[in-house]
N, CA, C and O of each residue as an XYZ file, in Angstrom:
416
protein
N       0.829     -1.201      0.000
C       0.000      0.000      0.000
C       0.869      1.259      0.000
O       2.012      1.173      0.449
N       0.469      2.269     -0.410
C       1.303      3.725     -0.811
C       0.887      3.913      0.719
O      -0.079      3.441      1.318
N       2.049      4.858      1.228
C       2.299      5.132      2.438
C       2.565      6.998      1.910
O       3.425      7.177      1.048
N       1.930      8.055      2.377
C       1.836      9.187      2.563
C       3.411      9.608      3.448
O       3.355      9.747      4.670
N       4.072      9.695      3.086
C       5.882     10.007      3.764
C       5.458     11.255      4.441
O       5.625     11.325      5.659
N       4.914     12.279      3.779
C       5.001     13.096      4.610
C       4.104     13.696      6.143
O       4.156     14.618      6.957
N       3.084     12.117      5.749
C       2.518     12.570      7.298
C       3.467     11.684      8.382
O       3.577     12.231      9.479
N       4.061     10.590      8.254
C       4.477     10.255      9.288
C       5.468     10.967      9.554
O       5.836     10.914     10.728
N       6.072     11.663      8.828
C       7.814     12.555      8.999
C       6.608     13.606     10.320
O       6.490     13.469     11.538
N       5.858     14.675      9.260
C       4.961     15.498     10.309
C       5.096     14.957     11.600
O       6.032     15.210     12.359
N       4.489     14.476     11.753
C       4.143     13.791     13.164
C       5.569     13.287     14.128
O       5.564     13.421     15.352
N       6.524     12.815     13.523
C       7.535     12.399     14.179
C       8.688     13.504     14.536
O       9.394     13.461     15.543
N       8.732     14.355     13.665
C       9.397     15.629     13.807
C       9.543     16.420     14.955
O      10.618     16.890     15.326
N       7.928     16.645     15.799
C       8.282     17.315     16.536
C       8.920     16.627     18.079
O       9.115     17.297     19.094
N       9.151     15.274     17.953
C       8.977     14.635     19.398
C      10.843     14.242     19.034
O      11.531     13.663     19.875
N      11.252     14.569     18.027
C      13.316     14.896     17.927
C      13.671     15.007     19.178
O      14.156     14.276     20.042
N      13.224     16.376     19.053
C      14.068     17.269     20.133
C      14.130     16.620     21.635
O      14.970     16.959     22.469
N      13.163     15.683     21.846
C      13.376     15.088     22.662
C      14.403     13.611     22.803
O      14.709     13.031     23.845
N      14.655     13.384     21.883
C      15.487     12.078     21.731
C      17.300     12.017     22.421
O      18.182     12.861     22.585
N      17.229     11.186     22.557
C      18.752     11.297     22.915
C      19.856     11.376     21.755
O      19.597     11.437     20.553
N      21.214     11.363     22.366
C      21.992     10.893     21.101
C      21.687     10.111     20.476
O      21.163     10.279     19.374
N      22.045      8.500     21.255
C      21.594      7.385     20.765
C      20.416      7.225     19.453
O      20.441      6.881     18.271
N      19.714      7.551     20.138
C      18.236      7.726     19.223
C      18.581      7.837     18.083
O      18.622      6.923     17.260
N      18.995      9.470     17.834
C      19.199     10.033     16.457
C      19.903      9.653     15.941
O      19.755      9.849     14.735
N      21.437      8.680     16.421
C      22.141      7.784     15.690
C      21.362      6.930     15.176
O      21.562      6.716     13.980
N      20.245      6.165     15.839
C      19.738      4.992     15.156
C      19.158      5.655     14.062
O      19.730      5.272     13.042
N      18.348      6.413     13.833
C      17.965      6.986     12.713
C      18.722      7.733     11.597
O      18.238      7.967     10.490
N      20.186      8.148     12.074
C      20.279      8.265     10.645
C      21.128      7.380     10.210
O      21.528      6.313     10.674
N      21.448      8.217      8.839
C      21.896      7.399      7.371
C      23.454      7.228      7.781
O      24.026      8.080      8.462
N      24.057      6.123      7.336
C      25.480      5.941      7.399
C      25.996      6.954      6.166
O      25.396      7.851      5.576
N      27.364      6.436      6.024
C      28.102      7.480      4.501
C      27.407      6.958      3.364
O      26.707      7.653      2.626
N      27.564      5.970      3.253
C      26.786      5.452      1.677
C      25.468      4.669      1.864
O      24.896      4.158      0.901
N      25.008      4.588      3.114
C      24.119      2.760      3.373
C      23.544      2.876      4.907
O      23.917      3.434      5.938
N      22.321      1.966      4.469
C      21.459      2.163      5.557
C      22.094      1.282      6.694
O      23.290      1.027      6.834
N      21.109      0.898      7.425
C      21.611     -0.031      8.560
C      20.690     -1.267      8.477
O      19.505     -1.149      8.167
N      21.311     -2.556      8.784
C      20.572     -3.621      8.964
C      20.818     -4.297     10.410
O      21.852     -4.632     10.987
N      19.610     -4.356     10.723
C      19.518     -4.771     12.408
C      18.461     -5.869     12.476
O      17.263     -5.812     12.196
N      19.496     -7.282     13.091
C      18.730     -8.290     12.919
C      18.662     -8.992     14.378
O      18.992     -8.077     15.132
N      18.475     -9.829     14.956
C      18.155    -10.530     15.999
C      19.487    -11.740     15.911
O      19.852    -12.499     15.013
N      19.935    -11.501     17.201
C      20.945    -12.736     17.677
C      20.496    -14.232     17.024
O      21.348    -14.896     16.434
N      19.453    -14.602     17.130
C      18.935    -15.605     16.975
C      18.674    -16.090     15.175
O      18.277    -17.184     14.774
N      19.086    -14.756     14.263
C      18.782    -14.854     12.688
C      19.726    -15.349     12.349
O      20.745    -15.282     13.037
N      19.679    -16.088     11.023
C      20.237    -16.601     10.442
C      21.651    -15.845      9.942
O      22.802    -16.280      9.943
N      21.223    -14.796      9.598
C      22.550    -13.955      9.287
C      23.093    -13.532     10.220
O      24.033    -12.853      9.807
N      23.038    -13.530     11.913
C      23.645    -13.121     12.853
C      25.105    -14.030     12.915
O      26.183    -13.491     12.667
N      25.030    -14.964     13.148
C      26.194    -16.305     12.790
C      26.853    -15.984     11.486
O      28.061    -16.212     11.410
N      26.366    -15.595     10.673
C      27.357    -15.910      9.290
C      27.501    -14.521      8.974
O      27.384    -14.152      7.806
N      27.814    -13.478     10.171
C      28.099    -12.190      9.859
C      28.316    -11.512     10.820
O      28.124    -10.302     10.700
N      28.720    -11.970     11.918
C      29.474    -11.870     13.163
C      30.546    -11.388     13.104
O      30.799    -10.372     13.752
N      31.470    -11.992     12.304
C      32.765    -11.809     11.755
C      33.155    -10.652     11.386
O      34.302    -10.258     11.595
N      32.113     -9.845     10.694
C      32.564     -8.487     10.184
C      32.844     -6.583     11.379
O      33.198     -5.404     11.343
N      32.212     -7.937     12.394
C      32.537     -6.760     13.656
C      33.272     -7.138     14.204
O      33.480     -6.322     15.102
N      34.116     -8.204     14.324
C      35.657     -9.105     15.284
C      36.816     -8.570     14.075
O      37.960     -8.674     14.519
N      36.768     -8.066     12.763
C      37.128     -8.057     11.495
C      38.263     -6.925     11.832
O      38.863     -6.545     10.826
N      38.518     -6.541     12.609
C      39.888     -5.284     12.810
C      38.921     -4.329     11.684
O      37.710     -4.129     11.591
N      40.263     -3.808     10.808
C      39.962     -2.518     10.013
C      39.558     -3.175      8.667
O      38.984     -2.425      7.878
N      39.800     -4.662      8.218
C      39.353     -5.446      7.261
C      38.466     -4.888      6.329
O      38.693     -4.667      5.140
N      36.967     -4.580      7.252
C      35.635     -4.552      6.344
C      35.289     -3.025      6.974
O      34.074     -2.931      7.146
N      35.981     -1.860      7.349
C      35.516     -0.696      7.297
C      35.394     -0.303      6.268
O      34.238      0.068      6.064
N      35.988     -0.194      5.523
C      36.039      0.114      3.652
C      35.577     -0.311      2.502
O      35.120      0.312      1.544
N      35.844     -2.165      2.804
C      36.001     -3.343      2.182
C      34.454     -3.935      2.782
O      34.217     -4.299      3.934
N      33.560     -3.901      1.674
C      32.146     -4.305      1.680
C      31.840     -6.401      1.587
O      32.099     -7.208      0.695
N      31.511     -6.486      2.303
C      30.990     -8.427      2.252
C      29.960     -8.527      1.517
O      28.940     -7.924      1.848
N      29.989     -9.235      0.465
C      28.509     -9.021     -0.197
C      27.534    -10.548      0.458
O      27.927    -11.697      0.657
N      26.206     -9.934      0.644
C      25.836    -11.351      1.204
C      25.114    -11.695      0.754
O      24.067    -12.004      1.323
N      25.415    -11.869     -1.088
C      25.055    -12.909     -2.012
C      25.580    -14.099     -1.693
O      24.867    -15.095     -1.822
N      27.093    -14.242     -1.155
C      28.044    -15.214     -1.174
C      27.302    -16.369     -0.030
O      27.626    -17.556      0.014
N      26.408    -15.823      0.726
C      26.460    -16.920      1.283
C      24.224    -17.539      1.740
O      23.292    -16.744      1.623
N      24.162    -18.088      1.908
C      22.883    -19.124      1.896
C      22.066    -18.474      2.495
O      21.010    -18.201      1.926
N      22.295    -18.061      3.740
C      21.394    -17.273      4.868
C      20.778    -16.358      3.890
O      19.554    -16.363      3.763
N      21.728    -15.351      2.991
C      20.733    -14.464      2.350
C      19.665    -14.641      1.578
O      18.676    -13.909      1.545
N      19.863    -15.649      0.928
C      18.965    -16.096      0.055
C      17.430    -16.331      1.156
O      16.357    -15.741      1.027
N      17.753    -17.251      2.079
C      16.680    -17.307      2.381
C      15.715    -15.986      3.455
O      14.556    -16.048      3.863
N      16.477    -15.181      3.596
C      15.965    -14.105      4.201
C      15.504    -13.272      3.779
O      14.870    -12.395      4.367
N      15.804    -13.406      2.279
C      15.913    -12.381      1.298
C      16.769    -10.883      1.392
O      16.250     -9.860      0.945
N      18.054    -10.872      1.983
C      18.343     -9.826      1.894
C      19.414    -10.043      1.453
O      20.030    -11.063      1.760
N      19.939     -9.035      0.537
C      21.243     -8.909     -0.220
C      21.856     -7.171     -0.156
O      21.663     -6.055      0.326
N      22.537     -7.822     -0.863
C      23.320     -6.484     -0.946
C      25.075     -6.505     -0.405
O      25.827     -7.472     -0.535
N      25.460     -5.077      0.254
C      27.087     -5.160      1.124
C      26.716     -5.212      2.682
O      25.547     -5.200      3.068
N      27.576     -5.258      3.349
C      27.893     -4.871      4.678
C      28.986     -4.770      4.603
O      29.718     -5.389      3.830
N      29.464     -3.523      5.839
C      30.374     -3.130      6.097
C      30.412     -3.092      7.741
O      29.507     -3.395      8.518
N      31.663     -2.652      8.012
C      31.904     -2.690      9.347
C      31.715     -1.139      9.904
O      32.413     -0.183      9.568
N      30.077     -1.111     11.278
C      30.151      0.391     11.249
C      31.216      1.082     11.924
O      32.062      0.548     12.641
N      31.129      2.191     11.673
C      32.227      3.326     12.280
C      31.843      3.604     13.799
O      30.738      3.749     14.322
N      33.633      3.640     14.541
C      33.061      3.786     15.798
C      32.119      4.524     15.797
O      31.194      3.747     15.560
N      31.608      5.707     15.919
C      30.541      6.723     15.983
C      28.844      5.940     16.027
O      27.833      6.335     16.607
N      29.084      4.584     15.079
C      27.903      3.923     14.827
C      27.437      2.443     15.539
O      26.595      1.610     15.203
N      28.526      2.529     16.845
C      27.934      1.336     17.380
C      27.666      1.490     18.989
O      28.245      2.132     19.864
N      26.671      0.724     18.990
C      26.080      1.175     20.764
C      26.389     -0.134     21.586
O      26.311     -1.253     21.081
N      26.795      0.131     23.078
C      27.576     -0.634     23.748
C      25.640     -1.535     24.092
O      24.759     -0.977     24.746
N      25.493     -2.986     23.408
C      24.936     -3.425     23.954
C      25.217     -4.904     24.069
O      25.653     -5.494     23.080
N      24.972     -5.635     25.352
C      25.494     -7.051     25.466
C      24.239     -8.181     24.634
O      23.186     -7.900     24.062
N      24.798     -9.280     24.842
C      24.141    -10.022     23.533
C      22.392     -9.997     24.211
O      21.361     -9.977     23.539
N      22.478    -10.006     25.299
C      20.906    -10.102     25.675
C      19.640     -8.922     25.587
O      18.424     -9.109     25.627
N      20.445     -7.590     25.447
C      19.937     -6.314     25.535
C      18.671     -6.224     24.676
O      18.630     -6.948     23.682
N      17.664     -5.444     24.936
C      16.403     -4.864     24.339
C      16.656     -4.020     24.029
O      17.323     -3.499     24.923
N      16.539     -3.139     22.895
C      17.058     -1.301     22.597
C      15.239     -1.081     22.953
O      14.317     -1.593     22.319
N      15.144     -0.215     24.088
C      13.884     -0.065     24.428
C      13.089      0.912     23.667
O      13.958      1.462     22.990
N      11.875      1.509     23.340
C      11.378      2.685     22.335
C      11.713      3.948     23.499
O      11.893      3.842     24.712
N      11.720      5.038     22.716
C      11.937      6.255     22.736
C      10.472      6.712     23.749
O       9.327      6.290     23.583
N      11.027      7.845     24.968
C       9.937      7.957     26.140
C       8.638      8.802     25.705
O       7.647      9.025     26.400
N       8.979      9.370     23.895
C       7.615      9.520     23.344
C       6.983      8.507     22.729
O       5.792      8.690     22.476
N       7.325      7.795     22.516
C       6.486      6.551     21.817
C       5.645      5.873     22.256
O       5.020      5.048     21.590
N       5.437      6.160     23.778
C       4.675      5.084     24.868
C       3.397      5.941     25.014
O       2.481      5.563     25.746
């Protein structure tokens, strides 16, 4: 279904200013590429682990995850890269990223 962009932007706009850092990191855009955020428990969590233990390897240097099975069946393709410090939040493997204290 067509989704109207500019009413949900409206509406979400004014409750920013309340967000934390964090927050507004999760929302925006990396240098070239969005973000993909999957669950410990997904298929691509295991077969893409590696690219954050990866030193300076895959900051630059993109993994395409055609190469391997998980994508196919998840359907997602494309690169990954390794994010930039600036883009990763200290959370342990069990953590909830909880919603934002306007959202409730």
């Amino acid at each position: 279904p067509f989704i109207d962009e500019e009413r949900p932007l409206a509406a979400l706009h004014p409750t920013m200013k309340k967000w934390t850092q964090n927050e507004l990191l999760c929302n925006a855009r990396g240098l070239d590429d969005g973000y993909v955020f999957y669950h410990k428990n997904h298929p691509l969590s295991s077969e893409t682990s590696f690219i954050l233990n990866s030193g300076a390897e895959y900051v630059q240097k993109k993994f395409c995850l055609c190469d391997i099975e998980a994508s196919r069946i998840s359907c997602l393709f494309g690169f990954l890269r390794k994010p930039l410090s600036h883009e990763l939040l200290d959370f342990d493997e069990n953590s909830i990223v909880p919603l934002p204290a306007t959202a409730s």
